[in-house]
RODO-2510 file (C-alpha; in nm, 4 decimals, decimal comma):
residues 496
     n   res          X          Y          Z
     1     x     3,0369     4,1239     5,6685
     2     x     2,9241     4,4389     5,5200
     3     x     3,1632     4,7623     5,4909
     4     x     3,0489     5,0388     5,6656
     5     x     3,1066     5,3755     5,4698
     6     x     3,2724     5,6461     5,5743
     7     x     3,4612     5,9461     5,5204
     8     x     3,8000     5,9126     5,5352
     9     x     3,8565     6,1878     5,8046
    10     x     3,6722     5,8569     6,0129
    11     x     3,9785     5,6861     5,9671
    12     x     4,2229     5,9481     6,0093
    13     x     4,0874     6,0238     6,3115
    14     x     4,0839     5,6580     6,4214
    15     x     4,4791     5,6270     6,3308
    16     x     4,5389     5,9114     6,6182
    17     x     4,9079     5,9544     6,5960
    18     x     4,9645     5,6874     6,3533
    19     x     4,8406     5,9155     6,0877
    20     x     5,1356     6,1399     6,0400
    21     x     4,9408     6,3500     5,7301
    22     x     4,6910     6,3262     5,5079
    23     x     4,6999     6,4292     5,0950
    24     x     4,3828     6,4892     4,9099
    25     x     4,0141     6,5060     5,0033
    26     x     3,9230     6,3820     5,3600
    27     x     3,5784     6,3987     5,2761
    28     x     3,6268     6,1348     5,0428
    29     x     3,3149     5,8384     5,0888
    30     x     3,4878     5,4284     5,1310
    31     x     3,3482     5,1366     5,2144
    32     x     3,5467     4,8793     5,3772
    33     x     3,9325     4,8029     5,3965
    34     x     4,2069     4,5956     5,3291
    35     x     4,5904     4,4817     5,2250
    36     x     4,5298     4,2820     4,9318
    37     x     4,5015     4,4704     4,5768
    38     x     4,3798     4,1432     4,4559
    39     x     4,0209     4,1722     4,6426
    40     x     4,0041     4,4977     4,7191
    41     x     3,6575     4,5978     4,7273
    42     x     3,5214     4,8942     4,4786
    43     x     3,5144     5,2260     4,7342
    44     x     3,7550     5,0357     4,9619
    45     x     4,0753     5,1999     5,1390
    46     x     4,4134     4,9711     5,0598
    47     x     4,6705     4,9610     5,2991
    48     x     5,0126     4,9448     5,1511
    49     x     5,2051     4,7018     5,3967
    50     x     5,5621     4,7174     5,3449
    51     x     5,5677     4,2893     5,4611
    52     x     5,9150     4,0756     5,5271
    53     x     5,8322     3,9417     5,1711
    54     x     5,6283     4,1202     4,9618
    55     x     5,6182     4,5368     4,9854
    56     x     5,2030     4,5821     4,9227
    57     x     5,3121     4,9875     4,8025
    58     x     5,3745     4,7901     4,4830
    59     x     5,0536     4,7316     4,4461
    60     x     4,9112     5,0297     4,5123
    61     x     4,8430     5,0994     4,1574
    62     x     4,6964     4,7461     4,0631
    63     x     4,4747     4,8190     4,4186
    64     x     4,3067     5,1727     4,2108
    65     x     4,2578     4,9874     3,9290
    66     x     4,0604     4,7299     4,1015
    67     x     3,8692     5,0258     4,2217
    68     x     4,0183     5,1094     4,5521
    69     x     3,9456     5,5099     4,6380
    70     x     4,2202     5,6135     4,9115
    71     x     4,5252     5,4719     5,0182
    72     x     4,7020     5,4306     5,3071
    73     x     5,1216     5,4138     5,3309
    74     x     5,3748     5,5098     5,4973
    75     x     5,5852     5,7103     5,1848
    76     x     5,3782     5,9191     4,9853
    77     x     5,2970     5,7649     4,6495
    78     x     5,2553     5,9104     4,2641
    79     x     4,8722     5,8512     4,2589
    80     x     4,5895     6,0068     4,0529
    81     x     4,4851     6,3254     4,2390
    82     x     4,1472     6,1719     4,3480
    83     x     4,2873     5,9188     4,5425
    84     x     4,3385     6,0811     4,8737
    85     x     4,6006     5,9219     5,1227
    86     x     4,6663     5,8647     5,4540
    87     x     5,0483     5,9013     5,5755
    88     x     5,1108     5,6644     5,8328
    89     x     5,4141     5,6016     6,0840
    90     x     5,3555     5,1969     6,0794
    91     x     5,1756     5,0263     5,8256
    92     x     5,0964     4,7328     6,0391
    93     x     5,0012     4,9220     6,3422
    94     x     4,7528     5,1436     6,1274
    95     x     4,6434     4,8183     5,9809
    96     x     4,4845     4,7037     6,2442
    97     x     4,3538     5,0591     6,3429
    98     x     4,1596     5,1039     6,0280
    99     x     4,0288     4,7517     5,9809
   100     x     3,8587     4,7427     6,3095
   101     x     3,7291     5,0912     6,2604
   102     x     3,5675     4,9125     5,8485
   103     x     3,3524     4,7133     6,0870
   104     x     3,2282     4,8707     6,3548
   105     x     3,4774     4,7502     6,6354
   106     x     3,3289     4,4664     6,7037
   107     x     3,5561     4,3722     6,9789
   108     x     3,4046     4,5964     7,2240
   109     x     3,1189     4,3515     7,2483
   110     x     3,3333     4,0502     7,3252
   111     x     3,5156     3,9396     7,6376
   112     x     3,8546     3,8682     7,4990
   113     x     4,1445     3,6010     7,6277
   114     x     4,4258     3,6217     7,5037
   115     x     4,6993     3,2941     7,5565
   116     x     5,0409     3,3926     7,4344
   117     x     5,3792     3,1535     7,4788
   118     x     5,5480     2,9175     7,2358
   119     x     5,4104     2,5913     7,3295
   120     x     5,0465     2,5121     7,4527
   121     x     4,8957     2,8128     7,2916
   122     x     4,6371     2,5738     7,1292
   123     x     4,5478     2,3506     7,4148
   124     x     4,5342     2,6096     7,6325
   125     x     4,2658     2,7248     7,3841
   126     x     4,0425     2,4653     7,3547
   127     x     4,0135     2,4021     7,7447
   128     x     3,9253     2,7375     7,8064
   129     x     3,6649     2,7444     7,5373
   130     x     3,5276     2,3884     7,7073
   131     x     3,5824     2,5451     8,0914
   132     x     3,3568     2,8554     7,9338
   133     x     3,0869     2,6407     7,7767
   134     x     3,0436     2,4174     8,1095
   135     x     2,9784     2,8028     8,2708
   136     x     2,7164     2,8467     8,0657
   137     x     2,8784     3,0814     7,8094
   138     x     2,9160     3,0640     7,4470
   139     x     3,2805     3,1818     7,3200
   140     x     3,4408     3,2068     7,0383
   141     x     3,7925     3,0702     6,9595
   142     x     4,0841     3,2124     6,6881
   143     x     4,3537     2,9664     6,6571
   144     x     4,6143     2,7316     6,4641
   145     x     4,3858     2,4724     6,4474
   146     x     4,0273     2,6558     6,3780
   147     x     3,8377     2,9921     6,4002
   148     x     3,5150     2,9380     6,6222
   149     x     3,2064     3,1488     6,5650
   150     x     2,9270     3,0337     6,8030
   151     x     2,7179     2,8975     6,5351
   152     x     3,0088     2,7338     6,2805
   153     x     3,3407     2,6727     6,2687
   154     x     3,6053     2,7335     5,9711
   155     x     3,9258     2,5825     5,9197
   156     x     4,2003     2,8217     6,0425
   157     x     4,4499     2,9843     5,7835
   158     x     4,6661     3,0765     6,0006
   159     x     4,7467     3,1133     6,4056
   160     x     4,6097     3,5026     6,4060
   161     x     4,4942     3,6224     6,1027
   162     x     4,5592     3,9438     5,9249
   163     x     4,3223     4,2351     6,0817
   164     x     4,0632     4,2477     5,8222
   165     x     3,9972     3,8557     5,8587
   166     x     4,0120     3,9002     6,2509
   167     x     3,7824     4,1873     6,2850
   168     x     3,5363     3,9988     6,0795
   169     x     3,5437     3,7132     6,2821
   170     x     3,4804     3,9522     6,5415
   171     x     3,1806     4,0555     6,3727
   172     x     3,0408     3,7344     6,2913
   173     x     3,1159     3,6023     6,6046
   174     x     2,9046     3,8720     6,7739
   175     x     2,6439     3,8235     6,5572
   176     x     2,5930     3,4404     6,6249
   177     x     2,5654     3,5752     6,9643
   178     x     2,9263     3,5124     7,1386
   179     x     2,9991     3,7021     7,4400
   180     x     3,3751     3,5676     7,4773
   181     x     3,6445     3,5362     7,2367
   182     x     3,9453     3,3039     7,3147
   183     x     4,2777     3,3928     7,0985
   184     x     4,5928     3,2634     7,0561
   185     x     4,8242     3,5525     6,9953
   186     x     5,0866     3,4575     6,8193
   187     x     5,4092     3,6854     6,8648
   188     x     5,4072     3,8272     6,4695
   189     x     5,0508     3,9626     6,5589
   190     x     5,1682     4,1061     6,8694
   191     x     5,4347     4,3056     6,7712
   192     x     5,2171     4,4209     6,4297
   193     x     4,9345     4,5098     6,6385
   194     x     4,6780     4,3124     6,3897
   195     x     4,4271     4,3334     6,7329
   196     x     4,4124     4,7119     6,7143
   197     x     4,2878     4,8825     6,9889
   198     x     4,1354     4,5633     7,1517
   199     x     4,1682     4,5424     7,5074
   200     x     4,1594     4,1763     7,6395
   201     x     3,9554     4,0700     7,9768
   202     x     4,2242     3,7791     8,0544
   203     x     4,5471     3,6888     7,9823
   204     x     4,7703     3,3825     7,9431
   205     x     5,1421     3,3222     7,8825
   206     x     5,2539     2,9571     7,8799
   207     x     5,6235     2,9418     7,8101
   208     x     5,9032     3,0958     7,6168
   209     x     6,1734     2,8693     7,4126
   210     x     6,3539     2,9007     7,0915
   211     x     6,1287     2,9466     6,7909
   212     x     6,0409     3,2097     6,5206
   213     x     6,3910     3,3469     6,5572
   214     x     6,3945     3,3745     6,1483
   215     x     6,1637     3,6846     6,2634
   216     x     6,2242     3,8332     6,6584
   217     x     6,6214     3,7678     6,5352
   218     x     6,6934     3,7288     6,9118
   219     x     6,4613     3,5445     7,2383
   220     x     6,5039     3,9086     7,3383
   221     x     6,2935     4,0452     7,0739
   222     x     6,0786     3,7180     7,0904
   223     x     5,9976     3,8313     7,4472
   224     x     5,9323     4,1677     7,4212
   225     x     5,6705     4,0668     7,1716
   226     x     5,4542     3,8481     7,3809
   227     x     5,4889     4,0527     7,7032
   228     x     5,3101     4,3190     7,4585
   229     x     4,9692     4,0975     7,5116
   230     x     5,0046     4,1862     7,8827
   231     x     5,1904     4,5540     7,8931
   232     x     4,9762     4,6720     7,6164
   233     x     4,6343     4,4961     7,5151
   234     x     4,5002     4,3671     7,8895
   235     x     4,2494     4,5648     8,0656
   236     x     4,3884     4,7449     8,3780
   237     x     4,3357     4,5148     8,6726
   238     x     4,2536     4,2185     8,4464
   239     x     4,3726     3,8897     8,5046
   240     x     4,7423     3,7722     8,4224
   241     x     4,7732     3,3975     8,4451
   242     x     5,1639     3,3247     8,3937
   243     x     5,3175     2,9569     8,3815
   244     x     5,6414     3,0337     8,6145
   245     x     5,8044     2,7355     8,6261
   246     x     6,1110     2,8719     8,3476
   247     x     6,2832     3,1798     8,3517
   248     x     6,0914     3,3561     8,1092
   249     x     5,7189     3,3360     8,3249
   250     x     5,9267     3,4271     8,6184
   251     x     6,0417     3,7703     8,5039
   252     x     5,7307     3,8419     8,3037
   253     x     5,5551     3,7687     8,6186
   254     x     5,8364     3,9799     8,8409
   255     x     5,7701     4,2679     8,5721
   256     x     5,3995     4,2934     8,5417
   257     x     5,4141     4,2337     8,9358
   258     x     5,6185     4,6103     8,9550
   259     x     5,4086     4,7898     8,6707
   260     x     5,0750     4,6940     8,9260
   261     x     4,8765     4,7655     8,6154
   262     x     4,7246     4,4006     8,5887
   263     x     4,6483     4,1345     8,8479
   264     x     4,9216     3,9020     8,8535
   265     x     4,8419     3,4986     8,8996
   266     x     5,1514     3,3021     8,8699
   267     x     5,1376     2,8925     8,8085
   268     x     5,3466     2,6204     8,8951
   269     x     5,4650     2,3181     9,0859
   270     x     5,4916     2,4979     9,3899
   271     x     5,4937     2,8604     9,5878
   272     x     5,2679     2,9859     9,3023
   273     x     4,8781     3,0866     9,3483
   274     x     4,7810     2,8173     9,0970
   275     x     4,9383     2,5109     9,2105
   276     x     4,9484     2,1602     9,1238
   277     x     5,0489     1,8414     9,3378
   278     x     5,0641     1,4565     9,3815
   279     x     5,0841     1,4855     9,0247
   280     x     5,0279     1,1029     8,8565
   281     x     5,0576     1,0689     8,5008
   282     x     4,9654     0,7467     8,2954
   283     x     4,8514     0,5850     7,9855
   284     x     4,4806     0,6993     8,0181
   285     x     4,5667     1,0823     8,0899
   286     x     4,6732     1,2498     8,4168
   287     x     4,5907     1,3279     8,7393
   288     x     4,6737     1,5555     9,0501
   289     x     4,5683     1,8389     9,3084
   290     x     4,5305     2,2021     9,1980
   291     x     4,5382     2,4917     9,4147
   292     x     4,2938     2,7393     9,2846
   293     x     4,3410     3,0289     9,5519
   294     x     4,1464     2,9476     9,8223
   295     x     3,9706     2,6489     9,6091
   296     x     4,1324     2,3203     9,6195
   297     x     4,0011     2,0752     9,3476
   298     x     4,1246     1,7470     9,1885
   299     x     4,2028     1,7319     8,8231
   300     x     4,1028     1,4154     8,6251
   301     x     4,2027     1,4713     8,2444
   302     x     4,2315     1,2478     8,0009
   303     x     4,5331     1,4407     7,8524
   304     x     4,8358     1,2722     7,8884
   305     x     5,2311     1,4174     7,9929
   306     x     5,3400     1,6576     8,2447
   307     x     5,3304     1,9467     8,0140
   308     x     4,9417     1,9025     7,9911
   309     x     4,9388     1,8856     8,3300
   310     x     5,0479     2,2959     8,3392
   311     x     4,8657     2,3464     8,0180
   312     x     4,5226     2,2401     8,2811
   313     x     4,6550     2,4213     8,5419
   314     x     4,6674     2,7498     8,3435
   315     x     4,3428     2,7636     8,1491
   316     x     4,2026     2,6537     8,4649
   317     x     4,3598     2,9608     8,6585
   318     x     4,2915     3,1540     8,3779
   319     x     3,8789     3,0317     8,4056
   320     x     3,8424     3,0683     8,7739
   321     x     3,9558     3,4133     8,7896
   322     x     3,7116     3,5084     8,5137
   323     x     3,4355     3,3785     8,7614
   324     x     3,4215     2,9870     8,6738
   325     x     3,3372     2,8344     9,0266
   326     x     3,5941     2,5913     9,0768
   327     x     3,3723     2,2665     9,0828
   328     x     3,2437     2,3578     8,7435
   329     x     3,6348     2,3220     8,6520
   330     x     3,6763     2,0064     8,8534
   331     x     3,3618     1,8613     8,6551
   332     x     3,4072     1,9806     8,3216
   333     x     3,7719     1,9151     8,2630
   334     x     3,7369     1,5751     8,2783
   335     x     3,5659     1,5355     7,9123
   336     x     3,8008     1,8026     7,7621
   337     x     3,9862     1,5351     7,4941
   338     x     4,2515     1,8584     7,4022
   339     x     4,3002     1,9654     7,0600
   340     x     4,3511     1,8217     6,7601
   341     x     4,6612     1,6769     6,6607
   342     x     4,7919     1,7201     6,9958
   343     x     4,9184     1,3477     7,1605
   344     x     4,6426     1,2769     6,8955
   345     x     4,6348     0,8329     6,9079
   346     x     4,5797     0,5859     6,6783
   347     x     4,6014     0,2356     6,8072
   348     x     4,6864    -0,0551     6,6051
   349     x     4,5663    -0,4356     6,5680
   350     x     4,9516    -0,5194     6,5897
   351     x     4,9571    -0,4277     6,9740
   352     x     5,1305    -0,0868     6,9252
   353     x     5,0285     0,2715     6,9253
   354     x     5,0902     0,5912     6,6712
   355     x     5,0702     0,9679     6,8205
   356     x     5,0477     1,2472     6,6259
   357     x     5,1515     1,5751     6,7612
   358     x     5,2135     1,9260     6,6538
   359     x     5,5560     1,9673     6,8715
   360     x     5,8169     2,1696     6,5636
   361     x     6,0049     2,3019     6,8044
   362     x     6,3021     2,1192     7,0350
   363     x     6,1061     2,2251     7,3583
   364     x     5,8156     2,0897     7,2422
   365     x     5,9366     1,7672     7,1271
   366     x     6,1553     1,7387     7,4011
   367     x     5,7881     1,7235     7,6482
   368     x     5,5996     1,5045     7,4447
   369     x     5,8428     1,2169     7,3987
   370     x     5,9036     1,2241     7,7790
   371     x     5,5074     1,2193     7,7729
   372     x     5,5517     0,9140     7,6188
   373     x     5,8573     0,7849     7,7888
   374     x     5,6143     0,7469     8,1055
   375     x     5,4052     0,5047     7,8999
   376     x     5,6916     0,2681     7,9048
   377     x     5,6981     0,1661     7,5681
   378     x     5,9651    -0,0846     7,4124
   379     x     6,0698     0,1068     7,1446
   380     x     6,0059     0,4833     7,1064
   381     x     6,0276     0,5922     6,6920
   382     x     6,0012     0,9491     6,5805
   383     x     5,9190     1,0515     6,2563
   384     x     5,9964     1,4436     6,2077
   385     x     6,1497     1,7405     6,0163
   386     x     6,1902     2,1056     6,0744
   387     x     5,9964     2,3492     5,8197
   388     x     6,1831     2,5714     5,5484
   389     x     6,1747     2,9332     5,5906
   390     x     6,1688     2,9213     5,9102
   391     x     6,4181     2,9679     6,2453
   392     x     6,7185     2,7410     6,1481
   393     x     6,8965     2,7430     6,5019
   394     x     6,6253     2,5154     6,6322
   395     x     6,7113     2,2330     6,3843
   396     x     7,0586     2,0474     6,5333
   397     x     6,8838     2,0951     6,8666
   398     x     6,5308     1,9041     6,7806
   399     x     6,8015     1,6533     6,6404
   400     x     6,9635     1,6596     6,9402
   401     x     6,6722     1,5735     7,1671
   402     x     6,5605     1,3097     6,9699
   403     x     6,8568     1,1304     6,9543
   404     x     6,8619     1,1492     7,3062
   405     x     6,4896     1,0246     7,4102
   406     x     6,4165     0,8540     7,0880
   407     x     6,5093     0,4892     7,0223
   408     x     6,4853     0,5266     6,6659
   409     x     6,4526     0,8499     6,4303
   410     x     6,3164     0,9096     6,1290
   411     x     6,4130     1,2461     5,9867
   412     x     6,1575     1,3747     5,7107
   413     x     6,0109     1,6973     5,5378
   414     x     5,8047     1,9282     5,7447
   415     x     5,7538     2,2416     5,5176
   416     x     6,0030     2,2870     5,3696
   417     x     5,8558     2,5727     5,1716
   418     x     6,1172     2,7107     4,9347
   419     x     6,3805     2,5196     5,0704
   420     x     6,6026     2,2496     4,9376
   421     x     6,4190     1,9300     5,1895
   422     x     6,7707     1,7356     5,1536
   423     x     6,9316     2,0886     5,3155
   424     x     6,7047     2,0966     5,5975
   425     x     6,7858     1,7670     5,6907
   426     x     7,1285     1,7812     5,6936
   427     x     7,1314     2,0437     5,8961
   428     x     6,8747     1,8590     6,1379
   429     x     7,1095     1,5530     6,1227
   430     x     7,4072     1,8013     6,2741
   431     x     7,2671     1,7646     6,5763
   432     x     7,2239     1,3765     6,5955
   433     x     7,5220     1,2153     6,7440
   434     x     7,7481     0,9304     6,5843
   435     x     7,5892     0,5958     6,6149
   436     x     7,2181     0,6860     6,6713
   437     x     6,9902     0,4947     6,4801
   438     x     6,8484     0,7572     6,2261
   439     x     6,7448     0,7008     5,8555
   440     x     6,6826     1,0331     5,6634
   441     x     6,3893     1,0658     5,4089
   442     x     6,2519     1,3724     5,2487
   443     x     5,8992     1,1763     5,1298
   444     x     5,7059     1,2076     5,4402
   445     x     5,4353     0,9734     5,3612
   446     x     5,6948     0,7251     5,2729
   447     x     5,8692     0,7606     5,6010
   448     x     5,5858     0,7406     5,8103
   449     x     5,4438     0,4507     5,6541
   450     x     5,8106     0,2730     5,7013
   451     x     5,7950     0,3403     6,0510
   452     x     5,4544     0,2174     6,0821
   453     x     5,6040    -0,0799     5,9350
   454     x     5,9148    -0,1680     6,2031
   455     x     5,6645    -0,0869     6,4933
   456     x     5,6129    -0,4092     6,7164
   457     x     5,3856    -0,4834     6,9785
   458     x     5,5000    -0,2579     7,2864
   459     x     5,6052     0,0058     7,0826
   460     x     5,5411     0,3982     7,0619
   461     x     5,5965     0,5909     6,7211
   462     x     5,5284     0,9749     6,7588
   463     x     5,4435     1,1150     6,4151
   464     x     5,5529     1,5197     6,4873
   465     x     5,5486     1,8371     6,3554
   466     x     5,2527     1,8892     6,1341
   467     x     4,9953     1,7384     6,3993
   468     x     4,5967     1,9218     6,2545
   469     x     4,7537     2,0228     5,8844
   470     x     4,6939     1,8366     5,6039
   471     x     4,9312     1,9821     5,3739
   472     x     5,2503     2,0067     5,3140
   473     x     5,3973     2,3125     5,1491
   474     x     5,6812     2,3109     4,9018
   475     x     5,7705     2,6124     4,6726
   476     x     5,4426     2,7971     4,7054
   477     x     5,2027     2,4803     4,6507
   478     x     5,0412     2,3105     4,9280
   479     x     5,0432     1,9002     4,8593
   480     x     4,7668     1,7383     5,0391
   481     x     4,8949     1,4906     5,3337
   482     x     4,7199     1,4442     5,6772
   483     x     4,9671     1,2676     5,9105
   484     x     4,6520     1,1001     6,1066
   485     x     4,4970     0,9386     5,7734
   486     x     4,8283     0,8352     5,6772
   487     x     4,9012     0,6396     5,9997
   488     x     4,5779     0,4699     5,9452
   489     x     4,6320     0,3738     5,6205
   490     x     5,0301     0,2450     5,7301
   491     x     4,7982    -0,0198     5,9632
   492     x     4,5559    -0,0900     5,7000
   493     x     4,2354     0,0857     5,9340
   494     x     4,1398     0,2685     5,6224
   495     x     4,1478     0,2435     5,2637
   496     x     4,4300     0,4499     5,0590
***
């Protein structure tokens, strides 16, 4: 999208109390915004972000010589005396300020949702998206898996983007003519406020379990960040859909319930105002009764476990109280197929079936091989790994339920990123008890096409952890794999 340019007073002024002082002129023309000194954009303002990795106020100077004309930081910087700067309080936080404020805020034409939680973020996604089409609308979607613009779709980078990527696919979205935006916030762009000053229509909170703890430090922290998505970016009196069936949904739903500032919905099994019954789950997907208020309609899905069965009952909670008429729900959620790489099946000649799923953390693993438990199968293998760089308590534990509703594991790389593979899985392995039958492998394309191999007729292998990627990323280079091409070469359906 095109910069718009202003004066840097314009941003300033946008930053409110972010923007602790200013040095230099604020007259000062720029055009456009962002974090990267690498493709900073002649006339552009640079943010300096001080990130868990990487401190961008080392770049600052690299960011003037590719032309950028202010600067924004939060520690004053030895810069030529033309380049004014902007002294911030929170780098991220003014991040997202200014690169909404580069194009045009572009938010305020959308109807945003927002689904926060650690598990069923995505799904949750794409059957709201569906559940708005069959209204009539035509949203947009940000997520792990893709970013939606009406017109096109791109391949997703990452769960949220940075702010400059998400408030041009804002932009573009509004200008292939979305009125709705579905997001899945993920807790890092919560608590760095990469949606700026967004307020969302709808909101959405799944679940809460052990992940990203590399980052929050403590499920504390974790939670505070996603209750931000409801204490902080939802409308007054907007919808709050929240899953309350664990601990975590029932005191965010107990909190927000106090504050008054939002319109609490709460979902589960029972005693909640979205709730599902005579719940039957099978091979060919699930079915059941859902309570919709003062709507009662039946839920045919072709998604298959009893965590898709709350993942339906939330985006569908979520969809009526945005003003989808119940029957349109009823209708429409039968043809939703889910996302992909999510239970994603391949079926083989030899009488046995492959799923690939994106479950990397022990909750998550933990629902989709019961999902798969109710299918009954003879054997159950699992082929997974835990990725580098990333929370290490949740490794023994994803070891630990596998052992325990696996018949036979197959411990691989996931990641590993800059991490020794061999290291991970040891420490994945601590968590397997004596006698389970486990072999450990760090080639994953080897060790899914060996358990593609000991698969008989009757049998289930679940493929997990990297689900929709195809890469897998060691030491700063991505390697090309695709878990779903590589099960169908393992049973000879296509050439490789």
């Amino acid at each position: 999208m095109a910069a718009r340019t202003l004066p840097l007073k314009a941003y300033a002024d946008a930053l409110g109390r972010i923007c602790l002082a200013t040095r230099g002129d604020m007259a000062t023309l720029v055009s456009g915004a962002g974090s990267d000194s690498r493709s900073i954009q002649p006339g552009g303002l640079f943010c300096a972000i001080p990130g868990a990795r990487q401190d961008g106020t080392r770049y600052t100077l690299d960011a003037v010589e590719h032309g950028a004309r202010a600067v924004a930081t939060m520690v004053p910087l030895e810069l030529p005396p033309e380049v004014p700067q902007l002294i911030v309080t929170d780098a991220y936080a003014a991040a997202g300020r200014i690169a909404e404020c580069a194009t045009g805020y572009p938010a305020r034409e959308l109807r945003l949702l927002g689904v926060t939680g650690t598990n069923g973020k995505t799904t949750c996604a794409y059957l709201l998206r569906h559940l708005l089409r069959a209204h009539g609308q035509l949203p947009g979607m940000v997520g792990t898996v893709c970013y939606d613009l009406g017109q096109s779709e791109i391949e997703a980078d990452r769960t949220t983007p940075t702010p400059f990527e998400l408030q041009d696919l804002f932009a573009r979205m509004v200008q292939g003519g979305c009125g709705w935006a579905v997001l899945e916030m993920s807790s890092h762009a919560l608590v760095q406020r990469r949606a700026g000053t967004a307020r969302f229509a709808g909101a959405l909170f799944t679940n809460l379990t052990g992940d990203h703890l590399d980052y929050h430090k403590t499920m504390e922290e974790y939670f505070e960040a996603k209750e931000l998505l409801f204490t902080e970016y939802l409308e007054p009196g907007a919808p709050a859909v929240v899953h309350v069936d664990a601990a975590y949904g029932r005191r965010l739903a107990e909190r927000l319930a106090r504050d008054g500032h939002v319109r609490v919905l709460t979902v589960g099994a029972a005693d909640a105002d979205i709730a599902w019954h005579d719940v039957r789950l099978g091979f060919s997907g699930c079915r059941f009764g859902l309570h919709l208020g003062a709507d009662e309609i039946p839920v045919d899905s072709p998604l298959i476990g009893q965590h898709n069965v709350a993942n339906l009952a939330c985006a569908a909670g979520l969809a009526h109280a945005c003003g989808v008429p119940a029957d349109t729900i009823a209708q429409s959620l039968t043809t939703c197929q889910g996302a992909p790489g999510r239970l994603q099946v391949v079926s083989s000649p030899r009488g046995f079936a492959a799923y690939v799923d994106y479950a990397h953390s022990d909750d998550a693993l933990e629902n989709v091989l019961k999902a798969l438990r109710v299918l009954g199968p003879r054997r159950l293998l699992v082929v997974f790994g835990c990725g580098g760089d990333r929370d290490r308590t949740k490794r023994p534990r994803m070891g630990a339920v596998a052992a325990r509703l696996g018949d036979r594991l197959f411990v691989t790389s996931d990641n590993p990123r800059t991490e020794d593979p061999n290291a991970i899985i040891a420490e994945i392995l601590a968590g397997v008890p004596a006698g389970t039958d486990v072999q450990a492998d760090p080639d994953r394309r080897q060790t899914i096409r060996r358990a593609i191999a000991e698969a008989r007729e009757g049998d289930l292998v679940l493929v997990a952890g990297k689900g929709h990627e195809r890469y897998q990323e060691s030491h700063g280079v991505k390697h090309p794999i695709d878990d779903v091409s590589e099960v169908r070469r393992a049973m000879d359906l296509e050439p490789g």
